[in-house]
C-alpha positions in Angstrom: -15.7 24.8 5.4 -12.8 26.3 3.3 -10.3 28.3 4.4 -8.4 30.2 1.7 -5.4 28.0 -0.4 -2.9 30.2 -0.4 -1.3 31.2 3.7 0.3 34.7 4.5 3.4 33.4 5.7 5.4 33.7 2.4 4.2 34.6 -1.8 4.6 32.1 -4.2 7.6 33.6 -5.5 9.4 32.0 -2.8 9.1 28.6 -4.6 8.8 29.9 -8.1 13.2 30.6 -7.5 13.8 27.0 -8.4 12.2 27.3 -11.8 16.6 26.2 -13.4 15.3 22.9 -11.1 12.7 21.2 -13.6 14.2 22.6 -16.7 17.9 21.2 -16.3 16.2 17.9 -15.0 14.1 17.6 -18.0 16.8 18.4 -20.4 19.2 15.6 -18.9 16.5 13.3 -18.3 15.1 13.0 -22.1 19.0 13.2 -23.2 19.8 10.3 -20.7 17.0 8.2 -21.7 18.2 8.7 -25.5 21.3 7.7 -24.4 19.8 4.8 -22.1 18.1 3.2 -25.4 21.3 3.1 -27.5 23.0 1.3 -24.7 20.5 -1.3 -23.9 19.5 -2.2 -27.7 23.3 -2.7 -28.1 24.2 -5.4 -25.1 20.5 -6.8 -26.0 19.2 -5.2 -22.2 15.6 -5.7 -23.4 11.9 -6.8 -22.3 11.1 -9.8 -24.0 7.1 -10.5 -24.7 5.9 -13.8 -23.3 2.2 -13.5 -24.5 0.5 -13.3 -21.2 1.8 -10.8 -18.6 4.4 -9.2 -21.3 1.9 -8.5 -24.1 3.7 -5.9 -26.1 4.6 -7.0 -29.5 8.7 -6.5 -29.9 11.8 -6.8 -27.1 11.5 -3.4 -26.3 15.1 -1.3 -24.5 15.1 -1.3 -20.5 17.3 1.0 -18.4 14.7 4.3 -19.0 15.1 4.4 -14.7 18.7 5.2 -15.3 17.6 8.1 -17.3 15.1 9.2 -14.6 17.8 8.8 -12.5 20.2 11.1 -14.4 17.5 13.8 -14.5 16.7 13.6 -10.8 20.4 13.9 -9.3 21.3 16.8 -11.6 17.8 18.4 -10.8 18.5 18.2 -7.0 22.3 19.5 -7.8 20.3 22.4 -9.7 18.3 23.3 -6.7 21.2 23.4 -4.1 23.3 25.6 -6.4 20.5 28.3 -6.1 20.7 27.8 -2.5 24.3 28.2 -2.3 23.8 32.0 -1.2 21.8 31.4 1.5 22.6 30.1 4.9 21.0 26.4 4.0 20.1 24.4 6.9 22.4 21.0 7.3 19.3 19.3 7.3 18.4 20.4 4.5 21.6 19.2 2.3 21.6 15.5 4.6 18.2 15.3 3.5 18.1 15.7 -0.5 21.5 13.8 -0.6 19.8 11.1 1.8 16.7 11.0 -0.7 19.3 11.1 -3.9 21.4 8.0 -2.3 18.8 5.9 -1.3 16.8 7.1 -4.9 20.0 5.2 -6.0 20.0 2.1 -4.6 16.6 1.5 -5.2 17.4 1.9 -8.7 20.4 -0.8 -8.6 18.1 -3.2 -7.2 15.7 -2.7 -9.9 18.5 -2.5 -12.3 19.7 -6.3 -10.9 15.9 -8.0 -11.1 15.9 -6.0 -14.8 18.9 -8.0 -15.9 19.1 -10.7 -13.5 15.7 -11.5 -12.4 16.3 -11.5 -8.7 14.2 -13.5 -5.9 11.9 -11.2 -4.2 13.3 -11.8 -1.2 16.2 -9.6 -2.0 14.1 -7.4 -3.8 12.5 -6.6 -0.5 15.8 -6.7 1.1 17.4 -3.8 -0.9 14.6 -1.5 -1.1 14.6 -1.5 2.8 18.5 -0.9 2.5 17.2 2.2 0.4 15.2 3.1 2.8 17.1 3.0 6.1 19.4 5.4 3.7 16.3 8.0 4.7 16.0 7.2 8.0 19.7 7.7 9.1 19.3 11.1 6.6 16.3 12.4 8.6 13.7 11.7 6.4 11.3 10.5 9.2 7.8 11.0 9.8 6.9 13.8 12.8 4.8 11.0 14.9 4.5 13.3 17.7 1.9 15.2 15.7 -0.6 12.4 15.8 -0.7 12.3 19.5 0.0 15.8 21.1 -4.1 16.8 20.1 -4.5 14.3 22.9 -2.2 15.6 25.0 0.4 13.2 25.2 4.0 13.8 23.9 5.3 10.8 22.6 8.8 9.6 23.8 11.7 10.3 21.2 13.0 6.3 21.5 9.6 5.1 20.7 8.9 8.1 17.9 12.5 6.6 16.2 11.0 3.2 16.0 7.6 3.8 14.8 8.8 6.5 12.5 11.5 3.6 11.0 9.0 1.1 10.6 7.1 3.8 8.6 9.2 4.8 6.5 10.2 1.0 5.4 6.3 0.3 5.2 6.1 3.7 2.6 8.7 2.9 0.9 7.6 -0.9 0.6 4.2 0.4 -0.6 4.4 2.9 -2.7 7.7 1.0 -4.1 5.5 -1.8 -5.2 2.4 0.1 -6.2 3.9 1.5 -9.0 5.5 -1.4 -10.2 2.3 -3.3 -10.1 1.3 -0.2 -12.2 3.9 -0.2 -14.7 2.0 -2.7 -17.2 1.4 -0.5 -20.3 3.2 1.7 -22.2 3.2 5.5 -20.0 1.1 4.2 -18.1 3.2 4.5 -14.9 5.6 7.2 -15.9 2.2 9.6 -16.4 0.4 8.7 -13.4 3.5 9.3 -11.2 4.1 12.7 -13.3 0.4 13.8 -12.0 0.9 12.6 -8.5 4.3 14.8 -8.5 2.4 17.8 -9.7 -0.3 17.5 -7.3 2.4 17.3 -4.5 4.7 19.9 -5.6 1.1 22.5 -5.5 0.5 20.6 -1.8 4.2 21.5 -1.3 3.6 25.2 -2.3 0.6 25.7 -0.3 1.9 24.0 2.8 4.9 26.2 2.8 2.6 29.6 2.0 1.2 28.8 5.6 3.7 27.3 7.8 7.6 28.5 7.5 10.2 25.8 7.7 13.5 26.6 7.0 15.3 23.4 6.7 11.9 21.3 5.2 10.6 23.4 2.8 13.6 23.6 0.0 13.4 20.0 0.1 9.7 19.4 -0.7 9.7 22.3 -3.4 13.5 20.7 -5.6 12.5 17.3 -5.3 8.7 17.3 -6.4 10.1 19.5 -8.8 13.1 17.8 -10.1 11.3 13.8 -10.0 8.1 15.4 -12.1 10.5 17.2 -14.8 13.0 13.8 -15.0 9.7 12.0 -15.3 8.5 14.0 -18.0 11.8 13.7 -19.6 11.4 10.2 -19.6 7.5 9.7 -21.2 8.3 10.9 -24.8 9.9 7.8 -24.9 7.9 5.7 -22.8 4.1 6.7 -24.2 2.5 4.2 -26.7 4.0 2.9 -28.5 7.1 2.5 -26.1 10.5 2.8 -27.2 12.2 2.0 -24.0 10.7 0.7 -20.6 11.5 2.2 -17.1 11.7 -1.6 -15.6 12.2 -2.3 -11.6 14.9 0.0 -11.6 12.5 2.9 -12.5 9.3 2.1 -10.9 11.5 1.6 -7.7 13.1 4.5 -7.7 9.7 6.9 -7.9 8.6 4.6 -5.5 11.0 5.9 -3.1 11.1 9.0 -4.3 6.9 9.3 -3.6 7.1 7.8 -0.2 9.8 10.8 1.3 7.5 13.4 -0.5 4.9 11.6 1.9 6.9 11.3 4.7 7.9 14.6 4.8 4.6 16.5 4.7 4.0 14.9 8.1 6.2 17.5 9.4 3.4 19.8 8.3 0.9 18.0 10.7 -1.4 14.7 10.4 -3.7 16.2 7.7 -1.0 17.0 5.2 0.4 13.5 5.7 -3.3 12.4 5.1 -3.4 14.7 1.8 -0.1 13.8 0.3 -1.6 10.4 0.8 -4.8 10.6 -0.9 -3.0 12.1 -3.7 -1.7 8.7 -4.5 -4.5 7.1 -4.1 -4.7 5.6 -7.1 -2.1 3.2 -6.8 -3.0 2.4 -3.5 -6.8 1.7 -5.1 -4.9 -0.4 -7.8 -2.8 -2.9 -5.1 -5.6 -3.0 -3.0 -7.9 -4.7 -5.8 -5.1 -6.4 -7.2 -4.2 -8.4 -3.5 -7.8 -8.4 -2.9 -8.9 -10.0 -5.5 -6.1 -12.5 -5.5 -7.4 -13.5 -2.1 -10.9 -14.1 -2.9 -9.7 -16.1 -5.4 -6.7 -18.2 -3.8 -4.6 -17.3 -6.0 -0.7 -16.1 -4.7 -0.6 -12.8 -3.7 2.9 -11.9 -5.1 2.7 -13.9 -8.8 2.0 -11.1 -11.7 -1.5 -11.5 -13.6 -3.7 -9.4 -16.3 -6.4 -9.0 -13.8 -5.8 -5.3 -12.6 -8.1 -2.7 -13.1 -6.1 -1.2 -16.4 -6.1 -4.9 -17.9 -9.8 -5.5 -16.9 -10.7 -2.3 -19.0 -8.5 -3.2 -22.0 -10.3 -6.7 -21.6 -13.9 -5.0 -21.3 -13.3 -3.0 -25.0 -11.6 -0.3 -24.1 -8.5 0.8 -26.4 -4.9 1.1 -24.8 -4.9 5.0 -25.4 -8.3 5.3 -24.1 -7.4 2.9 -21.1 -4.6 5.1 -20.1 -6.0 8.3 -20.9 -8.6 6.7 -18.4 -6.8 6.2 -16.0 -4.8 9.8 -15.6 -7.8 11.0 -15.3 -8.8 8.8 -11.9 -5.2 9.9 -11.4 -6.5 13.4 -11.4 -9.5 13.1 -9.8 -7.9 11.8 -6.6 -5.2 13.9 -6.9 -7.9 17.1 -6.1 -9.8 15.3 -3.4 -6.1 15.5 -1.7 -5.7 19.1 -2.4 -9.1 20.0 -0.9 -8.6 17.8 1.5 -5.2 19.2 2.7 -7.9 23.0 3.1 -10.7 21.4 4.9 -11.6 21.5 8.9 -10.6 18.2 10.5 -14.5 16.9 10.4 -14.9 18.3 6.9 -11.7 16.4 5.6 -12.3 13.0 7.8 -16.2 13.0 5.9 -14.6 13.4 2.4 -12.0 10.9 3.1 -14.3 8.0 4.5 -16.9 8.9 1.5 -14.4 8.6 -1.0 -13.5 5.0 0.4 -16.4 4.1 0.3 -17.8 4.8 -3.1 -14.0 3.6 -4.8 -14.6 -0.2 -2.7 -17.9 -0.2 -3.7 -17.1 0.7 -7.7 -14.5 -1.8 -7.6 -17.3 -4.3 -6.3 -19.8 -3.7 -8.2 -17.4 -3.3 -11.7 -16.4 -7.1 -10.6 -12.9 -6.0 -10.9 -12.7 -8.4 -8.1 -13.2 -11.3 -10.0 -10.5 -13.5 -12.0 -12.7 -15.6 -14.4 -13.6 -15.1 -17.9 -10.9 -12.1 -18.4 -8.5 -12.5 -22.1 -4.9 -12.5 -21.6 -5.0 -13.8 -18.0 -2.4 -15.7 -16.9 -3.3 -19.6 -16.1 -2.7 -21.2 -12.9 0.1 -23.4 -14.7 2.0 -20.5 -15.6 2.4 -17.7 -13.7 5.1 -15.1 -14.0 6.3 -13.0 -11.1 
C-alpha cells in the first residue's frame, strides 16, 4: 500500500540550500512585529473588547499582519538571492513576485476592514483582486491532470477559466477559514505554522520524485519563508496576546495557503488532494460553523462564539488546553495528508472518504452543531460581523 516517502529523482539536500530562507524571515518578522506594536499602541490601532465575540480583557495592538508581511517578502528576496547563480526559470521569478504582490494586497484589504471596518462586499472584492494577481502570474491549477486518466485533454481556453475560477474560490476559502479561525490568542498563527510545515515536507517529497525546474523553488522558499514569518509572529501573539494579526494577517496566509495548494496540482490530482487535507482543519471548522448557522437560521456571514474552539472553552476546557487542543487536530490531519500524498489511488480515495466521515459524524454527535445553551454567544439582537 506504501511506496517509499522519499523519490530518486533528487536528495534532500536540494531543498535543504534555502536554509538563509526561514532564518532571515524569522529574524525580520519578530523585529517587524516589535516594531508593529509600538506603532499601533501609539495612533491607538487597537482591538477593542465588546464582551461577546471580542472576549479578551484589554484593547490589545493590531497590525502583527504587517509584520508577517515584512518577514515573508524578505524571506522570498532571501530565497531568490541564492538562486541568483543558477539559470532561474522566468516562471519561477513571475511566480514568487506574483504570490508576494497579491500576499500584499490581501494584506491592505485586511489592513482597511482593521481600521476602517469595511463592508464585506469589498472585502470579497479585494481579495479576488489579490487573487487575479496569481492568475495573470501563473499561479494556476494544472486542470488537465484531472481529466487526461480518462483520456481527454482538456482545451487550454476552457483550462484558463476553470483554473481562474479556482483559484478565486481557494483563495476565497482558505482566506476566510482562517479568519473565522483567528478567535483566540495563537490560535490561528499556530495552526497555519503546522499546516506550513506539513506543506513544506509535502513540498520536499513531491520534488524528491518528480523534477520541475521552474515549480519546485517556488513551493520549497515560500512554505519556508510564510512558516518562519509566522513563527516570528506567535511570540507575540500566544496567550496572553500582545498584538493581534487582524484581517490583514489572516488574509494574507489565506492567500498565501491557497497558492501552496494551487501549486501542488502541478504535481498531479493526488497532491492537490494532499495539500488539501492538510488543511483540513479549517475547512472542518467553516464547515461546522456555516452548517450549523443553517440549521439554525441564523446569517451565515454574522460572527458568533459557537465554533468548535468556543464550544470547547464553553464545555470546561481552559484557553491553553483549547488551543493546545486544537494543534493537535491540526496535526493529526496534517499526517493523514502526508500519507495520503504516498498511498495508491484506491488506498488514498478510502482514507480520505473515512476520514469524512468519522470528522461529520464527531461534529454531530459532539452537538457542535447546535447554537442553544452555549456562554458567550452572541444574541440575535446583537450580532457583530
Amino acid at each position: 500500500m506504501f511506496n517509499e516517502f522519499l523519490g530518486p529523482e533528487r536528495p534532500l539536500s536540494w531543498a535543504l540550500k534555502f536554509w538563509p530562507v526561514p532564518v532571515i524571515s524569522f529574524a525580520c518578522a519578530l523585529i517587524a512585529t516589535w516594531l508593529c506594536r509600538k506603532v499601533a499602541l501609539k495612533f491607538g490601532i487597537v482591538d477593542k473588547p465588546d464582551d461577546t465575540v471580542k472576549t479578551h480583557k484589554e484593547p490589545v495592538a493590531y497590525l502583527g499582519g504587517i509584520g508577517i508581511l515584512a518577514g515573508l517578502t524578505f524571506g522570498i528576496l532571501a530565497g531568490l538571492y541564492i538562486l541568483r547563480d543558477q539559470q532561474i526559470p522566468a516562471e519561477t521569478m513571475k511566480r514568487l513576485f506574483g504570490i508576494l504582490a497579491g500576499a500584499a494586497i490581501a494584506c491592505l484589504v485586511g489592513l482597511l476592514d482593521d481600521i476602517f471596518d469595511i463592508s464585506p462586499g469589498k472585502k470579497v472584492l479585494g481579495q479576488t483582486a489579490a487573487a487575479l494577481v496569481l492568475i495573470v502570474t501563473g499561479t494556476t491549477p494544472a486542470l488537465r491532470h484531472l481529466t487526461t486518466p480518462f483520456g481527454w485533454d482538456m482545451p487550454y481556453n476552457i483550462e484558463l477559466v476553470l483554473g481562474a475560477a479556482v483559484v478565486i474560490f481557494f483563495v476565497l476559502g482558505a482566506s476566510n477559514s482562517l479568519n473565522l479561525l483567528d478567535g483566540l490568542d495563537g490560535l490561528c498563527a499556530g495552526v497555519t505554522a503546522i499546516i506550513t510545515l506539513a506543506m513544506l515536507l509535502l513540498a520536499i517529497i513531491l520534488g524528491t520524485w518528480q523534477a520541475n525546474a521552474a515549480g519546485d523553488p517556488v513551493l520549497i522558499i515560500l512554505p519556508f519563508a510564510l512558516l518562519a514569518a509566522v513563527c516570528g509572529f506567535l511570540p507575540f501573539n500566544y496567550h496572553p496576546a500582545k498584538i493581534f494579526m487582524g484581517d490583514a494577517g489572516s488574509l494574507l496566509l489565506g492567500l498565501n495557503i491557497a497558492a501552496i495548494m494551487i501549486l501542488f496540482s502541478q504535481g498531479g490530482p493526488q497532491w492537490w488532494l494532499a495539500s488539501v487535507f492538510i488543511f483540513a482543519f479549517p475547512i472542518m471548522d467553516t464547515s461546522v460553523a456555516v452548517t450549523r448557522r443553517l440549521i439554525n437560521k441564523r446569517p451565515i456571514f454574522v460572527s458568533d462564539r459557537g465554533h468548535i474552539y468556543d464550544q470547547l472553552m464553553d464545555r470546561g476546557m481552559s484557553l491553553r488546553k483549547t488551543i493546545h487542543y486544537s494543534y493537535a487536530l491540526t496535526a493529526l490531519y496534517a499526517f493523514f495528508g502526508l500519507v495520503i500524498s504516498r498511498l495508491n489511488a484506491p488506498a488514498a480515495g478510502v482514507v480520505c472518504v473515512a476520514v469524512v466521515i468519522v470528522s461529520a459524524f464527531v461534529a454531530w454527535r459532539k452537538g457542535y452543531l447546535k447554537m442553544q445553551g452555549l456562554r458567550g454567544m452572541a444574541p440575535k439582537s446583537d450580532e457583530r460581523g
